[in-house]
N, C-alpha and C positions, 0 to 999 in steps of 0.2 A: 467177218472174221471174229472170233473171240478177245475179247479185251487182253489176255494176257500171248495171243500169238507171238510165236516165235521164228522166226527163219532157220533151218534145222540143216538146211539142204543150198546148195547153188543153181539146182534143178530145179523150179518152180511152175505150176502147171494149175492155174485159175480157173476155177469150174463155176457156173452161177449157185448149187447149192449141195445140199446132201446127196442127194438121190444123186447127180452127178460127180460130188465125190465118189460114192461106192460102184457107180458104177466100172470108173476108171482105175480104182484099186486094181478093180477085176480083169479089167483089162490091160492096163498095165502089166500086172503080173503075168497073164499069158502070153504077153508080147516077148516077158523077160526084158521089160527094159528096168533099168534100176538106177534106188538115188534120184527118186520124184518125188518133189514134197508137194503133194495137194491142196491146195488152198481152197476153202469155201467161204465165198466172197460175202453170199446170206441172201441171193433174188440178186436181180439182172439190175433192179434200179438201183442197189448198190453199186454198183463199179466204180462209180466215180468219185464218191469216198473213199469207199476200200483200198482204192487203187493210190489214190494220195496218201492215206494211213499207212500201207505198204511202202510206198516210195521214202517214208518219211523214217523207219524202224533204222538202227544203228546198224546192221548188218546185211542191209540190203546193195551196198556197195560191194559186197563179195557176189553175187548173187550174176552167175555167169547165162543162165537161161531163161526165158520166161515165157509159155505157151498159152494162151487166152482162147477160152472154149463160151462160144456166145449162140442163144437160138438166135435164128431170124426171127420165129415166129408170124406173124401176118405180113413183114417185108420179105422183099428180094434180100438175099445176103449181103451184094452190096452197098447198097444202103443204109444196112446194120454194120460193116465191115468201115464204111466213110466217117461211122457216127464214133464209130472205137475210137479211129485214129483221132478224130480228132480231140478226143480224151486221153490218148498216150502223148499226142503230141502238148498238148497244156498241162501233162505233169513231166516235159520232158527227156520222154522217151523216145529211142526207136521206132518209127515208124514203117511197116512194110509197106513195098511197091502196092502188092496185089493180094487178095483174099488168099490164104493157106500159103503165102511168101513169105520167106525169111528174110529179115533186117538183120546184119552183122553184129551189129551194137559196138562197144557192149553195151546192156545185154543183147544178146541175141533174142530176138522177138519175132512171135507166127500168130497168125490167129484162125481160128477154124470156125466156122458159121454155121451151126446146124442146121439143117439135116444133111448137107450137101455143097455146101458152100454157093449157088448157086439160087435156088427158090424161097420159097416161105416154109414155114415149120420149125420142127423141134426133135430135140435125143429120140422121142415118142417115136415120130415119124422113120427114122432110121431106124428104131430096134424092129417096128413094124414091117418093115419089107422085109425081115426076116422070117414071115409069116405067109408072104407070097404064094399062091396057087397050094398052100396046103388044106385041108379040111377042115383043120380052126379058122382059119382064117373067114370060110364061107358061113363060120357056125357064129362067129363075133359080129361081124357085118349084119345078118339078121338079128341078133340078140339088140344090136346096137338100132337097128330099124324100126324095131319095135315101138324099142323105149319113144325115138324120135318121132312116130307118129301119134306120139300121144301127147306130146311138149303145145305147151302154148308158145307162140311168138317171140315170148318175151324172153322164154329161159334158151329157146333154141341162140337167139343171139349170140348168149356166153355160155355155152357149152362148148368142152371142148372133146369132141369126138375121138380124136386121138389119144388122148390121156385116157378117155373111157377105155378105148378099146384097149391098151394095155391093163386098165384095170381088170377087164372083164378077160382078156388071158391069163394073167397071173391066177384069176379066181378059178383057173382050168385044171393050173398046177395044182401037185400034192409033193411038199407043204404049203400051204399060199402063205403068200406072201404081200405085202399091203402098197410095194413101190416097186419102179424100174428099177433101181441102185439095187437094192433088196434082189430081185431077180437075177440081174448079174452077178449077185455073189454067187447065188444056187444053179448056176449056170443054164437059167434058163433064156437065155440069147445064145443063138449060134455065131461065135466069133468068126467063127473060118465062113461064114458070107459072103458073096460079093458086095457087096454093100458096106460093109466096114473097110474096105480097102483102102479109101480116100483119106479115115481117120488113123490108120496103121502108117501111111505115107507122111502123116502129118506129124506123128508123136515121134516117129526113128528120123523124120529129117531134124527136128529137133534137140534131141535126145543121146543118137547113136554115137560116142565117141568117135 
């Protein structure tokens, strides 16, 4: 977060960084949910600062919601979903039962595990099946093949595929555009997906007066 944040909203909605901010502007807005103040936490190994700096602001006692958006990344979800809690629960918070479950509070607290609550992965991964069986999708994959069989060892290790391949669709678009957040402003993710369905379920259980 920004040294001089402020709490603006009682709706609060924690994303690990920018490109997940804008992403969810975007979606938010087409959801039509309103009175979501977006937090950008600064990288995932912040939360547990952040999250205490948060807890600690003069105005966070009014603060009626609070939605937490975490990859898995190379974990199962929940894994990543037991490691949260046990971070809400040592500043005090709400704890849910179960991955994408609501705790009463107050606050009322959810947490959603990307890509799916469910396996390993990231936002990448989800806007990526929105790409499924089309003819980009077969022209990334080889572009992406390429590159990989030219990689030595060392760099295949940390590469990370996913990320590529949304870089290298964005490079498809006209205008490009240099991030995922960036793209979902320009609406290039299909909201109306099946695959976003689990994350529309998660922000109006939330959210929805």
């Amino acid at each position: 977060m920004e040294k001089k944040f402020r709490i603006t909203s009682d709706r609060l909605l924690a994303v690990e960084g920018k490109d997940e901010v804008n992403f969810f502007k975007k979606f938010i807005e087409c959801e039509k949910i309103l009175d979501v103040q977006i937090i950008d936490i600064g990288g995932k190994d912040k939360f547990p600062t952040e999250l205490r700096a948060l807890r600690n602001l003069e105005d966070f006692d009014n603060v009626k919601v609070i939605g937490f958006v975490r990859d898995a990344e190379a974990n199962k979800a929940e894994n990543t979903f037991k490691g949260f809690c046990d971070m809400l629960n040592k500043n005090r918070l709400p704890v849910p039962n179960t991955v994408n479950g609501c705790v009463a509070g107050p606050p009322k607290i959810s947490i959603f595990i990307m890509p799916d609550n469910q396996g390993a992965g990231m936002l990448e991964n989800l806007c990526l099946e929105t790409l499924k069986d089309q003819n980009i999708e077969s022209c990334i994959d080889q572009y992406i093949s390429c590159f990989e069989s030219n990689m030595d060892q060392t760099e295949k290790v940390i590469f990370n595929f996913s990320k590529a391949k949304v870089q290298a669709y964005l490079a498809s678009r006209a205008p490009i555009v240099n991030s995922l957040g960036l793209g979902a402003q320009k609406g290039y993710w299909d909201f109306n997906h099946a695959c976003f369905n689990q994350v529309k379920t998660f922000l109006h259980s939330l959210f929805d007066l």
